[in-house]
N, C-alpha and C positions, 0 to 999 in steps of 0.2 A: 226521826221522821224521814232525814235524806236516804233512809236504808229501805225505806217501808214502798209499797209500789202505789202510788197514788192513781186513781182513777172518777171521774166523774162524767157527766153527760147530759145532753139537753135534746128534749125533743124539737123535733124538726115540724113546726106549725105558725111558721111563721118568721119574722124577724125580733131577735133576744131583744127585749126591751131592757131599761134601764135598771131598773131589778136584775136581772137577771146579770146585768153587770156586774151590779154593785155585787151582791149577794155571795156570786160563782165564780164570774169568768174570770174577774179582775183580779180578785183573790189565787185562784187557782192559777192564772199565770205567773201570779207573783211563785207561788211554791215551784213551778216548776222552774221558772231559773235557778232556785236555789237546792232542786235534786240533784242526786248524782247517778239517779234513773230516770230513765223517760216514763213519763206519766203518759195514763191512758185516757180517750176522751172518743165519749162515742157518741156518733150525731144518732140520737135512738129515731131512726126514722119506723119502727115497728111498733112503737109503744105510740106514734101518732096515727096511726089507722086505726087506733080505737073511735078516731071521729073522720069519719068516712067521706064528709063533705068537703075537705083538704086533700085528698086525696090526688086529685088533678093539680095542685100545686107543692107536692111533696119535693118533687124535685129542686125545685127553685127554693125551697126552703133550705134543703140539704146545703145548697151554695150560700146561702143567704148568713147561716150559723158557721161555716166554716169559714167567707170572707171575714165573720165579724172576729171569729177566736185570731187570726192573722192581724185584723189591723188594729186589736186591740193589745197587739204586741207580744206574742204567741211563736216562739221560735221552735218553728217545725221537726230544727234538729234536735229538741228536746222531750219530743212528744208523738204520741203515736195516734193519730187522730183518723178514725173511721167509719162507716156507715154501717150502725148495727146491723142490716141486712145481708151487708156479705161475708159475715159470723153464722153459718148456718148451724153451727156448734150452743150457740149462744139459744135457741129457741130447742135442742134438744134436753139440753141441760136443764132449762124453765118446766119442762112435763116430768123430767126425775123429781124435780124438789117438789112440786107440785101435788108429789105421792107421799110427800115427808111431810107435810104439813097441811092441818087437818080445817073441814068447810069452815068448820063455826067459828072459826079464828079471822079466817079472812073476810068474815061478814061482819067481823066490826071495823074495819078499815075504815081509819075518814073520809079519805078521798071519794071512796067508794060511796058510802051514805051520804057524802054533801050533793052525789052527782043523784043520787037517787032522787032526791028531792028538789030538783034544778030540772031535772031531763026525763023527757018521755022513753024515747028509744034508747035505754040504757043495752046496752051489748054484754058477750061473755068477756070480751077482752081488755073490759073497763075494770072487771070483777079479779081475771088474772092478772091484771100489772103489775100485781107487786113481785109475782114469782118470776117473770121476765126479767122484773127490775133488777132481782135475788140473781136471776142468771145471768144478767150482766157482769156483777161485782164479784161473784162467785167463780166463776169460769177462770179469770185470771188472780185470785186469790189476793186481789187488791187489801190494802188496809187500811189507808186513807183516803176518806171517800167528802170530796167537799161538798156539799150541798147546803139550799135553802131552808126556810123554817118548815117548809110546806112538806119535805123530805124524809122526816127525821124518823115518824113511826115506818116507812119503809125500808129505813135501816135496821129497825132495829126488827122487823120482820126478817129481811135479810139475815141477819144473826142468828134467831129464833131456829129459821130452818136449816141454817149451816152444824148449828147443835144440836138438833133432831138428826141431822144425816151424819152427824159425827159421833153422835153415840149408839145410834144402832147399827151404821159399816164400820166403825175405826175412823180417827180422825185424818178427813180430807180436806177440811178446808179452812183456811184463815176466818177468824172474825174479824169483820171490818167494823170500825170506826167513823162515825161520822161529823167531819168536820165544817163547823158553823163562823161565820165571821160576826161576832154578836153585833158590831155597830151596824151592820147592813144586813144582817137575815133578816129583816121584816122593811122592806122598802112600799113604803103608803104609794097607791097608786090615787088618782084624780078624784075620786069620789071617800077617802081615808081610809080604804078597806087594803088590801095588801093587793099587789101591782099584784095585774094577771092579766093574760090574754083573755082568757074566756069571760072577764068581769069585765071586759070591753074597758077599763079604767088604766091604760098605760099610757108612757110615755115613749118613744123611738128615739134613739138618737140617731139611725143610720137613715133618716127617711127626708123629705125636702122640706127647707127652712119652713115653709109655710104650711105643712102639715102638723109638723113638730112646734109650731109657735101654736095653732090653733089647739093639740090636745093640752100645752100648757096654759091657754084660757080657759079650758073645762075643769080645771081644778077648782073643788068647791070652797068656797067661804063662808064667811058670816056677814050681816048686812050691816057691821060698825060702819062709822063713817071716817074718812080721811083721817081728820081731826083725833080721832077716837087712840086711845093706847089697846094696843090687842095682845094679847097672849101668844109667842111664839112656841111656847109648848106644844100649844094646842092646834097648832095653823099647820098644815097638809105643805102651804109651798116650804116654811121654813123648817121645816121635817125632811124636805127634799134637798134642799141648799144646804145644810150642815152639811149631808154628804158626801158633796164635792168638793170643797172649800175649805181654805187650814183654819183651823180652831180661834186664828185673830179674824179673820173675815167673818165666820161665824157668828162671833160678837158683837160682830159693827154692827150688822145686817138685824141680830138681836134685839140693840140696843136703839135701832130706828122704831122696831115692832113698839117698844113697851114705851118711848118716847112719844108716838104720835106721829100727824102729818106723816103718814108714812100711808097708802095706798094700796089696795091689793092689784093693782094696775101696773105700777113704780112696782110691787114685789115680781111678779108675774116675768115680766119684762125682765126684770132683775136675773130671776131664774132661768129665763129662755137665754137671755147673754151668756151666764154663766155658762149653760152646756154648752154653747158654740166653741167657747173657748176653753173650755176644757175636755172635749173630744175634735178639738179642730185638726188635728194632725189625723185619729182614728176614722173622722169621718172624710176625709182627704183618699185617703191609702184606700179604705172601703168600696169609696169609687172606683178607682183606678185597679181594680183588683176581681168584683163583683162579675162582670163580663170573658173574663180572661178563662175559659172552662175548661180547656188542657190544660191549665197551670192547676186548677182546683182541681180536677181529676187527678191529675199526679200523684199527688197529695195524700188524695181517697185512697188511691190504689195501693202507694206504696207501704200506707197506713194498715191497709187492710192485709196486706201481705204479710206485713209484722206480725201483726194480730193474729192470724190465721194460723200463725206457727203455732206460737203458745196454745189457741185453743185448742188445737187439735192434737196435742201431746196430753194435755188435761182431762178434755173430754175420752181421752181413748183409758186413762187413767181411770177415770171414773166409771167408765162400761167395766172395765174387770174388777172393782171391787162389786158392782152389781151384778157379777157373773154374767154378763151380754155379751162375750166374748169367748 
């Protein structure tokens, strides 16, 4: 894997929630200290104008994900971290594959039908994201690609079309791989449904104590009482707590659940200490970092300038085997 070109990316709507920690960031930073490439990571601010109401806070988002890959321990000299927008290579590439793979394919996409049945103003752009997606991963011929559970048929979309353009030009491009953290690719958000923004059901760890204590009270329960032994299986907070906490804490915390006298008040509380203290250092640095916008511009830029190289050696690659040249 340290030989292989790792790349991932998050869109820019918002502040990463704990999910997206657990699942991506966390994971992904771990791989990349232990490459002997720099891994790629693109703040996909293009695949977020599919929701057009974020718009006027697109920017602040862009800092908001790039402070947090930093203070969640992210060494810049190991990583090439940029704003899919100033990859203008990256959205040319998206309308080539686009012609390699065919309607009726990409109208079973889940993403796509879960949104069809949630959203009125469905767009064209909610309909093409997985070919974007494809020209992200594609472009730099990445091979290991981390992602969530939510991810995984857009990989293997990605592939699909990478083998449709590799067998009718000659083979151009890597098939990537998609890599899943099984303990955390499915992190339960406050209502037991899988953490997401748009299901309004996360949790923030970069936001003020008392926002972040109040979305860990809307975490649903059942109406046992105190008294009562409950099932930690089946409990949303203690689904969250394993995550963070070594495998004896875990236990204890277990063994209060099926014991009794044990509270989903005293749990609640439990879980909101535990994040303090297990991103106290991250959400420290975060601060102190989030304001600082030449330091993150730098960053952007010099990221991008990487980036730009490789694409544009690739993309010009790929115009001459389509004869565009």
């Amino acid at each position: 894997m340290n030989n292989n070109r790792i790349l991932t990316g998050i869109q820019s709507t918002g502040l990463p929630h704990l999910g997206n920690l657990l699942s991506v960031i966390l994971p992904t930073i771990d791989l990349a200290n232990k490459s002997l490439i720099p891994i790629f990571i693109s703040i996909a601010n293009l695949h977020s104008l599919t929701n057009i109401k974020n718009i006027i806070n697109n920017k602040d988002y862009i800092y908001n994900i790039l402070a947090t890959w930093i203070a969640c321990g992210l060494n810049i000299n190991k990583a090439i971290i940029y704003k899919q927008s100033d990859i203008p290579e990256v959205t040319e590439l998206a309308w080539y594959l686009s012609c390699f793979f065919k309607y009726k394919r990409l109208t079973l996409v889940h993403s796509f039908k879960d949104k069809i049945n949630t959203l009125q103003d469905i767009n064209v752009g909610l309909f093409t994201y997985p070919m974007l997606m494809a020209a992200d991963i594609l472009l730099y011929n990445a091979k290991i690609i981390p992602v969530g559970k939510d991810q995984l048929q857009h990989i293997e979309i990605t592939r699909k079309v990478a083998r449709n353009f590799n067998r009718i030009m000659g083979k151009t491009f890597v098939l990537p791989i998609a890599l899943t953290n099984v303990k955390t690719m499915y992190v339960k958000g406050t209502d037991g449904k899988k953490m997401s923004k748009s299901k309004n059901n996360i949790i923030n760890v970069f936001i003020s104590n008392k926002i972040l204590k109040k979305q860990i009270e809307n975490i649903h329960t059942d109406n046992k009482s105190i008294q009562s032994s409950k099932d930690p299986n089946t409990n949303i907070i203690y689904s969250i707590y394993k995550l963070l906490v070594s495998e004896k804490l875990a236990n204890e915390i277990k063994n209060k659940y099926l014991n009794g006298n044990y509270g989903y008040f005293e749990a609640k509380n439990d879980l909101y200490q535990c994040i303090l203290n297990r991103f106290y250092n991250e959400r420290k640095l975060f601060n102190s970092i989030i304001n600082d916008k030449l330091y993150l511009d730098k960053i952007l830029n010099n990221g991008a300038e990487k980036a730009r190289e490789i694409a544009h050696l690739n993309i010009s690659n790929i115009r001459n085997i389509l004869r565009l040249k």
